[in-house]
N, CA, C and O atoms as a printed pandas DataFrame, in Angstrom:
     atom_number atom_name residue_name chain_id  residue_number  x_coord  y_coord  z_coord
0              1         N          UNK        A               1   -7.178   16.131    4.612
1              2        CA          UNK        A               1   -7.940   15.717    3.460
2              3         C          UNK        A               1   -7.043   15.632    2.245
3              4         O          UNK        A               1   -6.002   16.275    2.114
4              5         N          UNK        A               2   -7.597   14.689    1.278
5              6        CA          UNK        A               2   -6.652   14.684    0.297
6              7         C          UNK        A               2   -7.025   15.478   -0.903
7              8         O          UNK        A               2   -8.151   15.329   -1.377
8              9         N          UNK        A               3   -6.297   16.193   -1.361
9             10        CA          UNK        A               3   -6.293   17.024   -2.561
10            11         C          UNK        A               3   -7.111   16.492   -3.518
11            12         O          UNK        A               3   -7.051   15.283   -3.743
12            13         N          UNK        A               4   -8.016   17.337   -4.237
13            14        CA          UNK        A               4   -9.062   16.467   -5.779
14            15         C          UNK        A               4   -9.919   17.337   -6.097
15            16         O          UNK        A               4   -9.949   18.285   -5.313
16            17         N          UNK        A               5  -10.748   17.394   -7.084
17            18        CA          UNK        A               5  -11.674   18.190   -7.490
18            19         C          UNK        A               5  -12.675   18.346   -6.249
19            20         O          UNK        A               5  -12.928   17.589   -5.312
20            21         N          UNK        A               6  -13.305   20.040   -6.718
21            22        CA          UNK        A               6  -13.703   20.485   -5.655
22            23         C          UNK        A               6  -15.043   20.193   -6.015
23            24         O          UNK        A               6  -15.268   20.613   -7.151
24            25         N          UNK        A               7  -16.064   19.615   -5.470
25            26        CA          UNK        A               7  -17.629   19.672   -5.270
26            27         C          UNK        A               7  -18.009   20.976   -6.064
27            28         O          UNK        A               7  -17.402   22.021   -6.299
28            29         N          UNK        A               8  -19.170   20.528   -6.362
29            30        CA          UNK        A               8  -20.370   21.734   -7.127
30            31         C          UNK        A               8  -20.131   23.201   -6.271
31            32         O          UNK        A               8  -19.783   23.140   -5.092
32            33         N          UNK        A               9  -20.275   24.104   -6.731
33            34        CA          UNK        A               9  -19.813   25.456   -5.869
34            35         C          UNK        A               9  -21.270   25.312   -4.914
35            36         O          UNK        A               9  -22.274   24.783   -5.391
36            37         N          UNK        A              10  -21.236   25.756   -3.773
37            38        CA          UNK        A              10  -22.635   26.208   -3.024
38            39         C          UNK        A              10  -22.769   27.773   -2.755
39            40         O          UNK        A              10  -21.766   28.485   -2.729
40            41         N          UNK        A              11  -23.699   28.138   -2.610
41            42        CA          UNK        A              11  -24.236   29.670   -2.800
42            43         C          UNK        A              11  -25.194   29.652   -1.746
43            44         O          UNK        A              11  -26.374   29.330   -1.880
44            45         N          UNK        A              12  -24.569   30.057   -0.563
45            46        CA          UNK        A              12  -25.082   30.152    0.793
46            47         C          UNK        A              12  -25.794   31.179    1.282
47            48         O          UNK        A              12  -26.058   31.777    0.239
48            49         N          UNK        A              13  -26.292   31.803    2.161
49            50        CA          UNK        A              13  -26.708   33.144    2.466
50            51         C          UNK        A              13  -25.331   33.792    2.691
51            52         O          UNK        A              13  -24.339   33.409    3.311
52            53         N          UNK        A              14  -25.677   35.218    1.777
53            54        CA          UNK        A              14  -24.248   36.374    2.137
54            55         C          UNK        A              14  -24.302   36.322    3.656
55            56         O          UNK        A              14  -23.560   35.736    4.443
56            57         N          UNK        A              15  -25.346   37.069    3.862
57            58        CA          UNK        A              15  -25.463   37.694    5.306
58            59         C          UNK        A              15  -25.088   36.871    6.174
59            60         O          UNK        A              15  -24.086   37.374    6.682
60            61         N          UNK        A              16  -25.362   35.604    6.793
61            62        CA          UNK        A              16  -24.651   34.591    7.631
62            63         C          UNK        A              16  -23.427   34.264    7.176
63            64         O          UNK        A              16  -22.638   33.828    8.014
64            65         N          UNK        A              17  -23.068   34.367    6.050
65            66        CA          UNK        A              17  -21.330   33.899    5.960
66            67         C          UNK        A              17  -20.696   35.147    6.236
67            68         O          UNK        A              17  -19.567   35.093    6.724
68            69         N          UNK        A              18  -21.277   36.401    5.988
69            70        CA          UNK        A              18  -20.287   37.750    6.414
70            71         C          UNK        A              18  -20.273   37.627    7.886
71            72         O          UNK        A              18  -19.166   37.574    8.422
72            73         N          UNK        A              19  -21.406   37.570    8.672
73            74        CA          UNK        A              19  -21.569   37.566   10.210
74            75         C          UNK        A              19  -20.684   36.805   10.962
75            76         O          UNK        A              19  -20.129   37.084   12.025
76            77         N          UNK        A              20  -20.599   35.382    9.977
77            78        CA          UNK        A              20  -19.706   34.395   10.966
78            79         C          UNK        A              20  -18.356   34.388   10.666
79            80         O          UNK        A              20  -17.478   33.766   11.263
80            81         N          UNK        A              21  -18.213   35.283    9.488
81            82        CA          UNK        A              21  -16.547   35.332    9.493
82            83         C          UNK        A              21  -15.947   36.969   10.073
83            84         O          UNK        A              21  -14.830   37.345   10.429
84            85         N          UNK        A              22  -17.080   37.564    9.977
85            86        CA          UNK        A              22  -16.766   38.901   10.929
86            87         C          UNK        A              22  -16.481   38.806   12.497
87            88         O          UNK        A              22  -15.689   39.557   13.065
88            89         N          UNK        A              23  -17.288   37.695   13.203
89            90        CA          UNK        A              23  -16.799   37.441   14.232
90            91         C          UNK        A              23  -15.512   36.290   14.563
91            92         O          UNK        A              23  -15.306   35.161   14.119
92            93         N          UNK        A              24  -14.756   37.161   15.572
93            94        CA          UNK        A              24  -13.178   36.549   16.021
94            95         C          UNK        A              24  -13.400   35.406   16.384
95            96         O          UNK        A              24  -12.809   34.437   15.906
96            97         N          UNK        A              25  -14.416   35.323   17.417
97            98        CA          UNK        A              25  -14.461   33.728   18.198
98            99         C          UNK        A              25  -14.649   32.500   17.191
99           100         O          UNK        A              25  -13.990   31.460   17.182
100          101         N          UNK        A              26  -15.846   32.909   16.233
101          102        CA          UNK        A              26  -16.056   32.207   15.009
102          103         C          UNK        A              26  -14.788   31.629   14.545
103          104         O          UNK        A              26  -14.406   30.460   14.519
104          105         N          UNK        A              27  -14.110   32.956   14.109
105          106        CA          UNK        A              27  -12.815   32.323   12.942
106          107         C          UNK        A              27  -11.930   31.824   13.989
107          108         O          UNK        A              27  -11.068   31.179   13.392
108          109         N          UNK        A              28  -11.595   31.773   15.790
109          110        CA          UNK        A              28  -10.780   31.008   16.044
110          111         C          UNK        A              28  -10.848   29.991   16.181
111          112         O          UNK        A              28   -9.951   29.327   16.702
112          113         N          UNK        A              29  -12.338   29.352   15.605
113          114        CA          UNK        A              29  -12.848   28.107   15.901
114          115         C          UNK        A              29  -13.197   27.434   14.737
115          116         O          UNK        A              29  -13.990   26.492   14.746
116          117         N          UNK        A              30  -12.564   27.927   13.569
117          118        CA          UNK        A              30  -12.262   27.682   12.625
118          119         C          UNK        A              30  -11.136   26.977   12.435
119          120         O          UNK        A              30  -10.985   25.836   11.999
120          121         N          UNK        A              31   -9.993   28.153   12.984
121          122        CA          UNK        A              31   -8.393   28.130   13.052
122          123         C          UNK        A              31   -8.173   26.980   13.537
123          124         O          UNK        A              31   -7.561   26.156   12.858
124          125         N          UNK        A              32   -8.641   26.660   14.870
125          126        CA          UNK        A              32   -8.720   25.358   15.608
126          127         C          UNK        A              32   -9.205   23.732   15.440
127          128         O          UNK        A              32   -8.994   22.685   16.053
128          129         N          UNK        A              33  -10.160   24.249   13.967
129          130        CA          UNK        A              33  -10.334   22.485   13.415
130          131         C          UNK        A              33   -9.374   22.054   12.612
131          132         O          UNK        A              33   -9.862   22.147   11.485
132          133         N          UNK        A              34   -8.459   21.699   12.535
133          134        CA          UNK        A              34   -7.530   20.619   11.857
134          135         C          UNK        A              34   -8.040   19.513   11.748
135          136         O          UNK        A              34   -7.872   19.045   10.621
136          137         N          UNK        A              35   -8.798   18.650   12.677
137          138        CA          UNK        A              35   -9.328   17.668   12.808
138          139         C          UNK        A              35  -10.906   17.441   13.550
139          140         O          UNK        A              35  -10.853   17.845   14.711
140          141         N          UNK        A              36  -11.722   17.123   13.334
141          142        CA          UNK        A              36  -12.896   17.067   13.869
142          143         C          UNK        A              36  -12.740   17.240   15.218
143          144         O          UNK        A              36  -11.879   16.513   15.713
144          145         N          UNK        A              37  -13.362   18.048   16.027
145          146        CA          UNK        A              37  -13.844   18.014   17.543
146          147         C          UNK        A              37  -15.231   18.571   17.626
147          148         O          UNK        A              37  -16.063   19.132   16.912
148          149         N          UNK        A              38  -15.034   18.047   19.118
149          150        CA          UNK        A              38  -16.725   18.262   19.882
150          151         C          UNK        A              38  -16.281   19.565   20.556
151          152         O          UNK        A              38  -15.219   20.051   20.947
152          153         N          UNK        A              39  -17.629   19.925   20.512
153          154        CA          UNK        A              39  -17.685   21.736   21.290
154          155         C          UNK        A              39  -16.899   21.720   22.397
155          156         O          UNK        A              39  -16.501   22.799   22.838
156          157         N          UNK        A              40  -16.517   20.429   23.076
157          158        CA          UNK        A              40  -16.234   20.874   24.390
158          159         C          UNK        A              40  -14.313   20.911   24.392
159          160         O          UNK        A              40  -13.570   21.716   24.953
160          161         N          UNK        A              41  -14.022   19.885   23.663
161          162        CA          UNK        A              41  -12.470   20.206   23.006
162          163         C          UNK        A              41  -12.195   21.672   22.355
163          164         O          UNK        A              41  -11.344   22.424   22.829
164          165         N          UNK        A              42  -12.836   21.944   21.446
165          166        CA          UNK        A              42  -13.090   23.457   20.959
166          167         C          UNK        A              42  -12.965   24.285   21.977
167          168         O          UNK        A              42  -11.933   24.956   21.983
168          169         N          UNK        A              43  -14.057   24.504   23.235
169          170        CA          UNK        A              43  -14.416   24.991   23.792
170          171         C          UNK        A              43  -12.997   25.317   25.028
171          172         O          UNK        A              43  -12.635   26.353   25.585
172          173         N          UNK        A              44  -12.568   24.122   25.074
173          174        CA          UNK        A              44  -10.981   24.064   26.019
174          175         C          UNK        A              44   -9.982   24.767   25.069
175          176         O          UNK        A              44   -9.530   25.887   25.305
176          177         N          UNK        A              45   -9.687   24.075   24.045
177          178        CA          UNK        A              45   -8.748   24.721   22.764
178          179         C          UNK        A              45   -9.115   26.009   22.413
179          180         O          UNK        A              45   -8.054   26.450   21.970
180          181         N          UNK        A              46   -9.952   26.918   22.321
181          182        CA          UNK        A              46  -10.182   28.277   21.845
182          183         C          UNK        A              46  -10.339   29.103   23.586
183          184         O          UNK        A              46   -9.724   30.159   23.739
184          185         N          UNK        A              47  -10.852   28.755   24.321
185          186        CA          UNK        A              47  -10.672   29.574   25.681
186          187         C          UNK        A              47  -11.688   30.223   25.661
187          188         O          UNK        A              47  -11.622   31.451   25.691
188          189         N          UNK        A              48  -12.600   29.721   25.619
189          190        CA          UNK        A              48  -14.571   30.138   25.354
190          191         C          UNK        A              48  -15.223   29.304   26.306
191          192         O          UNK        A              48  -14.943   28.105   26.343
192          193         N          UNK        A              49  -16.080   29.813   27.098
193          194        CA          UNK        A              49  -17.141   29.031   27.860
194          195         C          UNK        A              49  -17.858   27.980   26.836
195          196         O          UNK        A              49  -17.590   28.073   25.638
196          197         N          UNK        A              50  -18.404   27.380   27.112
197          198        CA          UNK        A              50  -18.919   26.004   26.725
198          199         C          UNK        A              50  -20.201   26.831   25.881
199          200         O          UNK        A              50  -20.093   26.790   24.655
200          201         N          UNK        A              51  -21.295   27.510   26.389
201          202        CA          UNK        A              51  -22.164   27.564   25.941
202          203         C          UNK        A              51  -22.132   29.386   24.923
203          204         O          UNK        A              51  -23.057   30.036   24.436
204          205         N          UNK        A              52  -20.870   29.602   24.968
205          206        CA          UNK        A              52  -20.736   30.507   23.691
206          207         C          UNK        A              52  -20.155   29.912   22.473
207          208         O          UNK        A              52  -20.322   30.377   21.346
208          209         N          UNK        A              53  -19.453   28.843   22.761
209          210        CA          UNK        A              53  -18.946   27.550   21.563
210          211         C          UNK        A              53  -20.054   27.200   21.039
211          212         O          UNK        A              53  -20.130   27.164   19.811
212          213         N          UNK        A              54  -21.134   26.873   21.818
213          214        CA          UNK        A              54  -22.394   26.567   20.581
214          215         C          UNK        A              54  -22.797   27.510   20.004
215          216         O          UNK        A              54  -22.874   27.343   18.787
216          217         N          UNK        A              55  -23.128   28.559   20.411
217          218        CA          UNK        A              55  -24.096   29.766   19.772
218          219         C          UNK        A              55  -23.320   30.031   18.676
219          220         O          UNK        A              55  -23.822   30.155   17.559
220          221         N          UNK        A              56  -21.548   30.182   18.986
221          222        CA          UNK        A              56  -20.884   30.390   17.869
222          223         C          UNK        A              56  -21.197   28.727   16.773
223          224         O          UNK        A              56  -22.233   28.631   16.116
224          225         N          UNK        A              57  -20.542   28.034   16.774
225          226        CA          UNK        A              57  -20.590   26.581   16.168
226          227         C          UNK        A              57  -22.508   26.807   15.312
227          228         O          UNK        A              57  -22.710   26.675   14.105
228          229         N          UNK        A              58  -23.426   27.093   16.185
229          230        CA          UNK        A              58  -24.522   27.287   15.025
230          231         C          UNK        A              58  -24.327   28.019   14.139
231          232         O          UNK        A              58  -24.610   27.753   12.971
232          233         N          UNK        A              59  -23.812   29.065   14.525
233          234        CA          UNK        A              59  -23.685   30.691   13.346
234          235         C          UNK        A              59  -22.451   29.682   12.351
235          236         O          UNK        A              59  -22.375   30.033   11.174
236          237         N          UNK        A              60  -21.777   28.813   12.667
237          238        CA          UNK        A              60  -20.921   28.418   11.730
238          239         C          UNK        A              60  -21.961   27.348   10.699
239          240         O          UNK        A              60  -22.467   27.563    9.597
240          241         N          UNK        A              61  -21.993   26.437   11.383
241          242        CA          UNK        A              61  -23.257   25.299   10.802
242          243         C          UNK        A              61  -24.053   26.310    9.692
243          244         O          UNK        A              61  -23.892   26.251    8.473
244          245         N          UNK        A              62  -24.875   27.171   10.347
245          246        CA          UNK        A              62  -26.290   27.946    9.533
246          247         C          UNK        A              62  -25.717   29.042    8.532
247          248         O          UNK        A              62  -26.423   29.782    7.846
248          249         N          UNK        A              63  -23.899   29.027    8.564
249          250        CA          UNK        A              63  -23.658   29.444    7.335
250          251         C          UNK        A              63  -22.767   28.541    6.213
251          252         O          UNK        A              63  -22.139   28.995    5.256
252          253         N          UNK        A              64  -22.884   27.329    6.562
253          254        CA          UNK        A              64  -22.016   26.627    5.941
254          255         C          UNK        A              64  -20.752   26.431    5.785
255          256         O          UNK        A              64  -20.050   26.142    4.816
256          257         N          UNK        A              65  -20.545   26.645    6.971
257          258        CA          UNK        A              65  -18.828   26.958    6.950
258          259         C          UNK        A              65  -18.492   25.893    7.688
259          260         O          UNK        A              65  -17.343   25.465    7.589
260          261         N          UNK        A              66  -19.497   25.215    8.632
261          262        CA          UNK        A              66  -18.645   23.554    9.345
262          263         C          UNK        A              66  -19.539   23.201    9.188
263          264         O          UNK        A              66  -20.552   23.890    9.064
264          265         N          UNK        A              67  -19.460   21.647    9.124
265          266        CA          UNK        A              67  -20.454   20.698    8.593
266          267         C          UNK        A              67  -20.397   19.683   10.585
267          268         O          UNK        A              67  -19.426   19.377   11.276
268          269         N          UNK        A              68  -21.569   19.533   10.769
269          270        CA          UNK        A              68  -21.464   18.204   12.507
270          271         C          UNK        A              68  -21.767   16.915   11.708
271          272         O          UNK        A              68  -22.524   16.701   10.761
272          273         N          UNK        A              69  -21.027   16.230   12.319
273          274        CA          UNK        A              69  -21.405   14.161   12.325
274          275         C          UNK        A              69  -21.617   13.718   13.687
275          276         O          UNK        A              69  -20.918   14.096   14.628
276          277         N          UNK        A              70  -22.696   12.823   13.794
277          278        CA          UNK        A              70  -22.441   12.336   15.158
278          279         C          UNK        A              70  -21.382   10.780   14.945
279          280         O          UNK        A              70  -21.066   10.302   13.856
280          281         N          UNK        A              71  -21.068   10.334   16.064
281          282        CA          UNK        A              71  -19.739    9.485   16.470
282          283         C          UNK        A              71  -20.246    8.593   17.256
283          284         O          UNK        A              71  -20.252    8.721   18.481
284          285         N          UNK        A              72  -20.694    7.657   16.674
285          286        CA          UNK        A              72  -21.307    6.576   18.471
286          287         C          UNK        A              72  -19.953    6.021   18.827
287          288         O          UNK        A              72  -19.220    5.611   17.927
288          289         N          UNK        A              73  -19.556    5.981   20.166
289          290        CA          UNK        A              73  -19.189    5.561   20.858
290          291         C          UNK        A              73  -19.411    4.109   21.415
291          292         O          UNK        A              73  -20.595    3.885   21.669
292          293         N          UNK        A              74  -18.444    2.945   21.695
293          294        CA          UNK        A              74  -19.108    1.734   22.028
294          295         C          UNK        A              74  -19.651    1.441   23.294
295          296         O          UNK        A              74  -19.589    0.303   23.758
296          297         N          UNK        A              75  -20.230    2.473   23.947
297          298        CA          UNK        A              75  -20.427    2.393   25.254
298          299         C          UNK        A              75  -22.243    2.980   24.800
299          300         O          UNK        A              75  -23.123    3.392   25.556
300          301         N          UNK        A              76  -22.261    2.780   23.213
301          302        CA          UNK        A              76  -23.663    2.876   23.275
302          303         C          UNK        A              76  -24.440    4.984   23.062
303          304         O          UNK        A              76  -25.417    5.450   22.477
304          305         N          UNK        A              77  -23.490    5.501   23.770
305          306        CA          UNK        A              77  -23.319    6.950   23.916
306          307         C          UNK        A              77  -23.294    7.774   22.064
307          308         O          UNK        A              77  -23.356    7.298   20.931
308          309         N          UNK        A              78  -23.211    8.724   22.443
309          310        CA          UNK        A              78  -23.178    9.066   20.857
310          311         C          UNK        A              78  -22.255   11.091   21.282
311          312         O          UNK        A              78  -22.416   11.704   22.337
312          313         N          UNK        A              79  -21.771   11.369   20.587
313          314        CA          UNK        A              79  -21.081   12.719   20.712
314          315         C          UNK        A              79  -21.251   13.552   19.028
315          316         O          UNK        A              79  -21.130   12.988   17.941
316          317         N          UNK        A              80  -21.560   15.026   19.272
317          318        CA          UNK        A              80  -21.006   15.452   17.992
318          319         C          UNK        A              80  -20.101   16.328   17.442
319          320         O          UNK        A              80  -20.042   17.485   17.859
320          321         N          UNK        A              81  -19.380   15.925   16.549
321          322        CA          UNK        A              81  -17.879   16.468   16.198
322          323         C          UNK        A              81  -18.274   17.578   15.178
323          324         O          UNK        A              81  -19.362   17.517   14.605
324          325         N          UNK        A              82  -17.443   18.536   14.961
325          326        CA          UNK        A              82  -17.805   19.837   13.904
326          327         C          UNK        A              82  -16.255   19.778   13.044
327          328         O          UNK        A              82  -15.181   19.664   13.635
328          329         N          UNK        A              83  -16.388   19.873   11.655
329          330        CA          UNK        A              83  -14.972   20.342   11.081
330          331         C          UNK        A              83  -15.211   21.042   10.085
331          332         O          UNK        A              83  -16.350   20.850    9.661
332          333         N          UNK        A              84  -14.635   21.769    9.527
333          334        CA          UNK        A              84  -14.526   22.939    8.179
334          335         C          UNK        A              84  -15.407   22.047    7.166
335          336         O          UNK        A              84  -15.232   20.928    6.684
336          337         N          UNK        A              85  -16.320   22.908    7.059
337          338        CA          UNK        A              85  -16.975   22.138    5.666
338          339         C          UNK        A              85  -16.598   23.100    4.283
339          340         O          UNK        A              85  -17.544   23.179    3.499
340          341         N          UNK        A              86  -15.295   23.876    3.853
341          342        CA          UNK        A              86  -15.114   23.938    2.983
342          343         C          UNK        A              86  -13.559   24.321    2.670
343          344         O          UNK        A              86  -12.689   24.369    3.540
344          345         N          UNK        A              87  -13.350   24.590    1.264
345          346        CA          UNK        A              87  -12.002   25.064    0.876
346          347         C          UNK        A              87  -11.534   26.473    0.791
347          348         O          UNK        A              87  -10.628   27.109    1.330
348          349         N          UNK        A              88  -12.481   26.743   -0.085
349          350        CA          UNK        A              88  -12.471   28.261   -0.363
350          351         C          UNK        A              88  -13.576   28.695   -0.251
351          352         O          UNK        A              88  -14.488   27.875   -0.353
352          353         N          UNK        A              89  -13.959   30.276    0.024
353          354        CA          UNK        A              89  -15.007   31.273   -0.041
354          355         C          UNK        A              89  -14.059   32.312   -0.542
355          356         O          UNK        A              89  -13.000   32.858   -0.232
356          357         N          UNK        A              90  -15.292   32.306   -1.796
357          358        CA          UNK        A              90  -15.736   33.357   -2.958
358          359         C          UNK        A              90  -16.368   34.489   -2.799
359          360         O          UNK        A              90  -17.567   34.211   -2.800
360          361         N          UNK        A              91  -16.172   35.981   -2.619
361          362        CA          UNK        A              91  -17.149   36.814   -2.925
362          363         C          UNK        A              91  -16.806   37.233   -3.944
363          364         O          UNK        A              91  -15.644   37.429   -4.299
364          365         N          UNK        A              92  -18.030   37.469   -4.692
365          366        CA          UNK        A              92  -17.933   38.859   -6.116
366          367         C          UNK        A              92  -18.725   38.883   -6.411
367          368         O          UNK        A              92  -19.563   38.407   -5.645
368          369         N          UNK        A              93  -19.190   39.387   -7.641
369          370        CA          UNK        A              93  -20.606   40.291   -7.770
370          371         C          UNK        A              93  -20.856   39.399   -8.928
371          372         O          UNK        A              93  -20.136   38.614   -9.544
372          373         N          UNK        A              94  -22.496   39.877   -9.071
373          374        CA          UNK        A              94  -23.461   38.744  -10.271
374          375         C          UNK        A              94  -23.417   39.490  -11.525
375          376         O          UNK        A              94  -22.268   39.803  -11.836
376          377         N          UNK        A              95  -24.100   39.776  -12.138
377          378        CA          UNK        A              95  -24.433   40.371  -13.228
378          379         C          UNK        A              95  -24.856   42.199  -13.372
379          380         O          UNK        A              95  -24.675   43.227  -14.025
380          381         N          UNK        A              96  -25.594   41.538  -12.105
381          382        CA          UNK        A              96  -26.633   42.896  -11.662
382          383         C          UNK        A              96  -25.743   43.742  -10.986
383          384         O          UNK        A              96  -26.217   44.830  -10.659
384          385         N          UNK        A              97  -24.524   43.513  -10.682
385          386        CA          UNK        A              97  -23.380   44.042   -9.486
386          387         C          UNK        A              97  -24.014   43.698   -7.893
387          388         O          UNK        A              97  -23.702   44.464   -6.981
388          389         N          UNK        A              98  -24.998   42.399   -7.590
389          390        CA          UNK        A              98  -24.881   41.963   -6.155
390          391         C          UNK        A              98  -23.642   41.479   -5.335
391          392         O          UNK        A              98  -22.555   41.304   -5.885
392          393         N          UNK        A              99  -23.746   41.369   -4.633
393          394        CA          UNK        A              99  -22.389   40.495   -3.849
394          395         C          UNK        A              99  -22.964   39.355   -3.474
395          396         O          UNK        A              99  -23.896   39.224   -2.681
396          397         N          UNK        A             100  -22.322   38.438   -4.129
397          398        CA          UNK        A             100  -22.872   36.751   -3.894
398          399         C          UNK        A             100  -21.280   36.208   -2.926
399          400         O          UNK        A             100  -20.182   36.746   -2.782
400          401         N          UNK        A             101  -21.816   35.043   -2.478
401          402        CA          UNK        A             101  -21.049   34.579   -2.002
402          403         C          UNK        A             101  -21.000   33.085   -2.148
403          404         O          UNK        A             101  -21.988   32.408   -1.866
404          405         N          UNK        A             102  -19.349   32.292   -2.788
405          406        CA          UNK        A             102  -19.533   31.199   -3.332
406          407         C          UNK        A             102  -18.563   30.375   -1.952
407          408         O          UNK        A             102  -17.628   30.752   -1.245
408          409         N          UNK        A             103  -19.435   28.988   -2.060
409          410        CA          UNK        A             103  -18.672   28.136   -1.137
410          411         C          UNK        A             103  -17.990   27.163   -1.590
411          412         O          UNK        A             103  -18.798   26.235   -1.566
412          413         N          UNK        A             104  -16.942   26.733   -2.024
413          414        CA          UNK        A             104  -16.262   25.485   -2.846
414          415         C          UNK        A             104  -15.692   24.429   -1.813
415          416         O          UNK        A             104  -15.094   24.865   -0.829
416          417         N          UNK        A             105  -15.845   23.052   -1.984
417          418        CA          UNK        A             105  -15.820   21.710   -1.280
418          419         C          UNK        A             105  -15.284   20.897   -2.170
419          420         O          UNK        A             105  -15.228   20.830   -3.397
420          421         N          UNK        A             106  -14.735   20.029   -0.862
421          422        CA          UNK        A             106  -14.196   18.931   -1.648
422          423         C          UNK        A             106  -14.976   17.912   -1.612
423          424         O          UNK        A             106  -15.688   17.861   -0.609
424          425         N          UNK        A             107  -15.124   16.819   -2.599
425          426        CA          UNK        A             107  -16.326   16.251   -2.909
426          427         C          UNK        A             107  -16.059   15.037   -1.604
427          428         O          UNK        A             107  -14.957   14.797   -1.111
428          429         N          UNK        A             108  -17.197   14.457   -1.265
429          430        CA          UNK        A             108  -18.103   13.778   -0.187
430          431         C          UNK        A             108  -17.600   11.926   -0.730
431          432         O          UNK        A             108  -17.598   11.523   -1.893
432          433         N          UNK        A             109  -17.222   11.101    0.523
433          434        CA          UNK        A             109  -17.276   10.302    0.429
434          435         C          UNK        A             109  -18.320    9.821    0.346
435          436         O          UNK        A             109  -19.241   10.628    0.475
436          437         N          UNK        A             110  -18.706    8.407    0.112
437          438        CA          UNK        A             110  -19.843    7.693    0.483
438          439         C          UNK        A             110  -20.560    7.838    2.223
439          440         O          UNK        A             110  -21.616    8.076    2.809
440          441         N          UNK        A             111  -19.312    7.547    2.432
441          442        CA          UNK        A             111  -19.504    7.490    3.966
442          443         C          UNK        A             111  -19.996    9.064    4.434
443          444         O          UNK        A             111  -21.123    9.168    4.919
444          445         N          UNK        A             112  -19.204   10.202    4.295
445          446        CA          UNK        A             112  -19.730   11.300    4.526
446          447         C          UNK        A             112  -20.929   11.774    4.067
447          448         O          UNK        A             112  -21.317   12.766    4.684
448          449         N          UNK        A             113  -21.684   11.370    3.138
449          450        CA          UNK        A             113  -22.653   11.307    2.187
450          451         C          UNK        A             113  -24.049   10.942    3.498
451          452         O          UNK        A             113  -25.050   11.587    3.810
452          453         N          UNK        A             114  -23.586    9.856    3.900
453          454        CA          UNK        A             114  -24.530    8.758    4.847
454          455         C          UNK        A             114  -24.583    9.478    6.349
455          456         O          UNK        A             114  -25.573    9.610    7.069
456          457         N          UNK        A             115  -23.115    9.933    6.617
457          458        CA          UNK        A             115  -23.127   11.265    7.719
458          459         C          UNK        A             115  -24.183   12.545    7.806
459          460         O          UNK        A             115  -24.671   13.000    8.840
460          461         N          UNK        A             116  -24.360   12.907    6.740
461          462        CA          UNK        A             116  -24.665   14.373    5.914
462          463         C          UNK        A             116  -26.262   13.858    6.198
463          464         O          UNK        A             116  -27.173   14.491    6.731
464          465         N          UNK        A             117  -26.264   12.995    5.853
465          466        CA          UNK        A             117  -27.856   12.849    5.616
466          467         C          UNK        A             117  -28.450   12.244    7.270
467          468         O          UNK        A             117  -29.533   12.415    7.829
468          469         N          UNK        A             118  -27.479   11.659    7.603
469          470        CA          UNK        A             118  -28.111   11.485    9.213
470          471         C          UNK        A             118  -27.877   12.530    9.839
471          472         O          UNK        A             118  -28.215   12.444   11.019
472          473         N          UNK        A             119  -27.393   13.588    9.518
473          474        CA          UNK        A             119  -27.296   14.958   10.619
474          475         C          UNK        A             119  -28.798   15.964    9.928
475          476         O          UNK        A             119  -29.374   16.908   10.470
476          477         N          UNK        A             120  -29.025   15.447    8.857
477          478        CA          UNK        A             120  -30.020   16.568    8.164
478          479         C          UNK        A             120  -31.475   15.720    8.888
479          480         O          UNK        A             120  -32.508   16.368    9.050
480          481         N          UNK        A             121  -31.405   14.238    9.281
481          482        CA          UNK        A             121  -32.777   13.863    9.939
482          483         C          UNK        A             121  -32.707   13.879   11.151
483          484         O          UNK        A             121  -33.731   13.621   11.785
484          485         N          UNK        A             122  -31.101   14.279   12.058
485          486        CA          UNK        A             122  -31.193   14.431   13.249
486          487         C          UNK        A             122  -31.905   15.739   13.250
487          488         O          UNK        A             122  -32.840   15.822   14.046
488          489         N          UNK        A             123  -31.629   16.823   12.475
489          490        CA          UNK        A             123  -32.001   18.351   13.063
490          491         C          UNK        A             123  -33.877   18.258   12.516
491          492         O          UNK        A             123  -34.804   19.002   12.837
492          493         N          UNK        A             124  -33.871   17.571   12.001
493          494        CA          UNK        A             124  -35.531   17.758   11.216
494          495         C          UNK        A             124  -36.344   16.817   12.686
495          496         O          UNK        A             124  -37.555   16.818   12.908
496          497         N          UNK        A             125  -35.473   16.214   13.372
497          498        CA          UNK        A             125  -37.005   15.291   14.121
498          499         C          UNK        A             125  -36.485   16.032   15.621
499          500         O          UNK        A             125  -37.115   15.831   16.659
């Protein structure tokens, strides 16, 4: 990605971003996106059965830490890829002394924009 101002901060749930970065498998499947892949590349590349790559990959998704696109394929087929959806994570405390937790991004193409929003009506239907 190319270097630029970072997107609006996001303010995610603590509790799912502590969970998914407390677990190892999580962060090696983190370590392992350089470039978009599907669970099952992941799943070869990190040395995880197939169906603990998802359970992990949701706990990543449902804390905001990877963002999925789907990819049609010209054979009509369709696949979905997962990559880091951010730059930095923030913890520190509010006013009250809570522990918040901040998510900072780099801002969204058009195109990713049009991604973002077809993955938010894939999971809703």
């Amino acid at each position: 990605m190319v270097a630029g101002p970072l997107r609006d901060v996001d303010t995610p749930d603590t509790q799912a971003v502590f969970a998914a970065l407390e677990d190892s498998d999580c962060r090696r499947i983190i370590e392992h996106l350089d470039d978009p892949r599907t669970a099952k590349e992941l799943s070869e590349n990190c040395d995880l059965p197939l169906s603990t790559t998802y359970r992990k990959l949701d706990i990543l998704t449902e804390a905001s830490l990877l963002s999925e696109r789907t990819v049609i394929q010209s054979d009509g087929h369709h696949t979905t890829q997962y990559e880091v959806a951010f730059e930095r994570v923030q913890i520190g405390l509010d006013e009250d002394h809570d522990i918040e937790v901040a998510i900072q991004r780099q801002p969204e193409s058009t195109d990713e924009r049009l991604e973002t929003l077809w993955a938010e009506v894939r999971r809703e239907t």
